[in-house]
N, C-alpha and C positions, 0 to 999 in steps of 0.2 A: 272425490267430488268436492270437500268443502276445502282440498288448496286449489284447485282450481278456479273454483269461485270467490275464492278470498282474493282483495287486491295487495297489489304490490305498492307496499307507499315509500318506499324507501328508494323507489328509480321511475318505474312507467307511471302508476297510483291507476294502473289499469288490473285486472286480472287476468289469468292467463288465458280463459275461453274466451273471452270478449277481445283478446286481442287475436285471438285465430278466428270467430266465428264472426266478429263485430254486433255481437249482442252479448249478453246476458244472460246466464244459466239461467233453464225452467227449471225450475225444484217442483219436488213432489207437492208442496203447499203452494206455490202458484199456479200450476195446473188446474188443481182443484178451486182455487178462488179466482182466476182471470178467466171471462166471459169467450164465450166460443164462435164470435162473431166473421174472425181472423179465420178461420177456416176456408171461407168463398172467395180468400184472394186469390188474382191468378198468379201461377207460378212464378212465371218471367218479372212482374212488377215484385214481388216479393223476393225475390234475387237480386235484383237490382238495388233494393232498398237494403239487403245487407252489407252487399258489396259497397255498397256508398258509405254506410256506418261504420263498414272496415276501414277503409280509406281514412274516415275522419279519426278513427280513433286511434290507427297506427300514427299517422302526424302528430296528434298530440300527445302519444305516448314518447315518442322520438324526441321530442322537445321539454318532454320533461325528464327526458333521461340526460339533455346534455344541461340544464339546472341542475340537476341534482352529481354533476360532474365536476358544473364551475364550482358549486358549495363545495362539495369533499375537495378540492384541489384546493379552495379559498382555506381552510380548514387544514390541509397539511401545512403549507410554503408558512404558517405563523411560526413552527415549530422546525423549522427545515430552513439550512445554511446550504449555499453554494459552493461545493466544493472546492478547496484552492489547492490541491494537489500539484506538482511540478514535477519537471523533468530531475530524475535522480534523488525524490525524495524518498528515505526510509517507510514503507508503509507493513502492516501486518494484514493476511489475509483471514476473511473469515471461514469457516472450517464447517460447513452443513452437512458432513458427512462423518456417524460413528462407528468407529473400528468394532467389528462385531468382538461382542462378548466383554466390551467397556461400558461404564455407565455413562448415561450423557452428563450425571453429574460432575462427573474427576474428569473430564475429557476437555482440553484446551480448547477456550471458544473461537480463538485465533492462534496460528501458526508465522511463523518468519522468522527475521526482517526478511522483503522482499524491499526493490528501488525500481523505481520506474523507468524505465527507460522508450515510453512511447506515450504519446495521449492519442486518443482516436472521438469520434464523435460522441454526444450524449452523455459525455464524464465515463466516458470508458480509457481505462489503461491498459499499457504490455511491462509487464512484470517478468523481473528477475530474481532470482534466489541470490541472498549474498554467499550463503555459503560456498555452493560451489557454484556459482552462474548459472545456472539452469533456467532455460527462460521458460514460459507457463506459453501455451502453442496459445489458448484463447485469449481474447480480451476480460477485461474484469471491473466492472460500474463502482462507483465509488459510494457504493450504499455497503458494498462488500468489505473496506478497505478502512484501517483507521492509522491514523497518526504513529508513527512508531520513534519513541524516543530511547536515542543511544544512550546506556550509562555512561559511556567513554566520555562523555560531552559536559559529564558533573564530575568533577572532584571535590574531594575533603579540605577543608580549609587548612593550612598549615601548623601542626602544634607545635610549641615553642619546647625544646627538650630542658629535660629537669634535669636543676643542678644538683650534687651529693653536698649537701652539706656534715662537713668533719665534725664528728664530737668533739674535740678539744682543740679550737684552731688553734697555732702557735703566734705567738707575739710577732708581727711583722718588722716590726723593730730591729729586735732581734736577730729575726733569721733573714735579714736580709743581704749582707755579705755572705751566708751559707746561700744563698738562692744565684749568686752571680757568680760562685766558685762550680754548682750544677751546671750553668748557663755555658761557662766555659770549658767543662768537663766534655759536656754532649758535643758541643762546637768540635772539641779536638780529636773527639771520637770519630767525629762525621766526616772530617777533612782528611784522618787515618784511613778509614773503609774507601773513599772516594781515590785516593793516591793507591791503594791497595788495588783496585780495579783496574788503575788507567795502569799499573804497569803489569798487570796479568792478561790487560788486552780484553776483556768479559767484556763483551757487549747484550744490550738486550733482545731477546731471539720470538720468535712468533710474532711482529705487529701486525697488529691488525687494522686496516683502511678502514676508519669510519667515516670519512669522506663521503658527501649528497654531491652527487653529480645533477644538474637540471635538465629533464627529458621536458622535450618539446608534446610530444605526444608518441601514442604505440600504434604500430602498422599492420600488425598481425601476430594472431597466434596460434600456437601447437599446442599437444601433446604428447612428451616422448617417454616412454615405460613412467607411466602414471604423473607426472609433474608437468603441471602448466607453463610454457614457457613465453613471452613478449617479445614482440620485436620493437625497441627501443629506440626513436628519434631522437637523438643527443640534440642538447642548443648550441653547446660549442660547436656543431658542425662538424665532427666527427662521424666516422661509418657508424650505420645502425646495427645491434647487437640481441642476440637474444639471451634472454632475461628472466630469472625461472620467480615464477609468482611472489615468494615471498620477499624478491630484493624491490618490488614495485608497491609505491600507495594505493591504496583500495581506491581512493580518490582518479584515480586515472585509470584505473581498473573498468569502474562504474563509467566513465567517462568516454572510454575506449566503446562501450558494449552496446552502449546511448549511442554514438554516432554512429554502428553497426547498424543497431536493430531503424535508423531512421532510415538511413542510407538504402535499406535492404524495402522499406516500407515504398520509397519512391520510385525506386526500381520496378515494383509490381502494380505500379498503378495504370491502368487502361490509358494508352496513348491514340487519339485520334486522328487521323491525315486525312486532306482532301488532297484528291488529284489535280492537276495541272489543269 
């Protein structure tokens, strides 16, 4: 009885009998003190008169529910940025669900990297795993979603290596005719091993191509017994070739999966015709 007769001030500022019944609970202490005059009304005019006090005080319950909508919403957007989220950006997702029998304490509050490879209404995205592409089937709001920054993208500043310094340098002076007769030592040494070579014929065996070829872009892909493989648009103009994931940048990886997942987006969109 008394949450129903209590008002609500924090949305209607009505109670909840009063807005079903469009009056105000009788309590036991009004009964007894309000005069019993209201008895010889007729029914219908007394019907009439609540259902009008209903009417008035749903309205004005309505209107103070969408005040007290514009404040809380005035009241978040102070604290509250715009998402700028983009196509093929790193993002981590958030994780509201714990593995039974973990604490929610040691339990990662977010999971990834994930990349974007779609935007959709309302600051909704379509997310990809980077590890193995796996794309998430729903969309996901950017209240879920935070910034994910690569280590790969910081490196250590350069440190300069240490010299050994000799306990007892020798006089430069000195040894410096001993330093030009070394000089020419190693020289005729070098020039010995190099003639030694060219007439035993030893060449050097395994090279290895580390030659970057530039791909235009990738056309498709497979899997064949467990390895991802790319089909590769050379710029040279060359036939295209498949390509097993790790001779390929993650950069055009992501890039490849983005034009997919768009391509595939416009394709299911409801197309309209009018007849002739």
């Amino acid at each position: 009885m008394a949450f129903r007769n209590s008002p609500s001030t924090q949305s209607t500022e009505y109670s909840p009998f009063s807005m079903v019944f469009g009056k105000e609970m009788n309590l036991p202490f009004d009964a007894s003190v309000l005069p019993k005059d209201n008895l010889s009304k007729d029914a219908k005019h007394h019907l009439e008169e609540i259902i009008s006090n209903l009417k008035i005080t749903q309205d004005l319950a309505a209107e103070n529910i969408k005040l007290k909508q514009a404040k809380m919403k005035e009241r978040y957007d102070k604290n509250t940025k715009i998402p700028e989220f983009r196509l093929r950006d790193k993002v981590l997702l958030k994780e509201h669900v714990v593995p039974v029998g973990r604490s929610p304490k040691l339990v990662d509050k977010f999971n990834g990297p994930y990349y974007i490879t779609d935007c959709g209404p309302n600051f909704t995205y379509k997310l990809r795993r980077c590890s193995d592409q796996k794309e998430l089937k729903a969309m996901v709001n950017a209240s879920n979603l935070r910034q994910y920054v690569d280590p790969t993208d910081f490196r250590d500043p350069p440190q300069a290596p240490e010299r050994p310094v000799p306990d007892n340098p020798p006089d430069a002076q000195n040894n410096q005719p001993a330093d030009n007769d070394q000089d020419d030592q190693i020289a005729d040494d070098e020039s010995t091993d190099s003639d030694t070579n060219s007439d035993n014929g030893d060449e050097p065996n395994n090279v290895i191509d580390d030659t970057f070829h530039e791909v235009e872009k990738l056309l498709n892909n497979r899997k064949t017994r467990g390895i991802q493989y790319f089909l590769v648009k050379w710029k040279d103009g060359s036939k295209p070739t498949w390509e097993p994931k790790q001779n390929i940048g993650e950069g055009l990886i992501q890039e490849y999966f983005t034009r997919k997942t768009r391509k595939g987006r416009r394709r299911k969109q409801k197309k309209y015709f009018t007849r002739p």
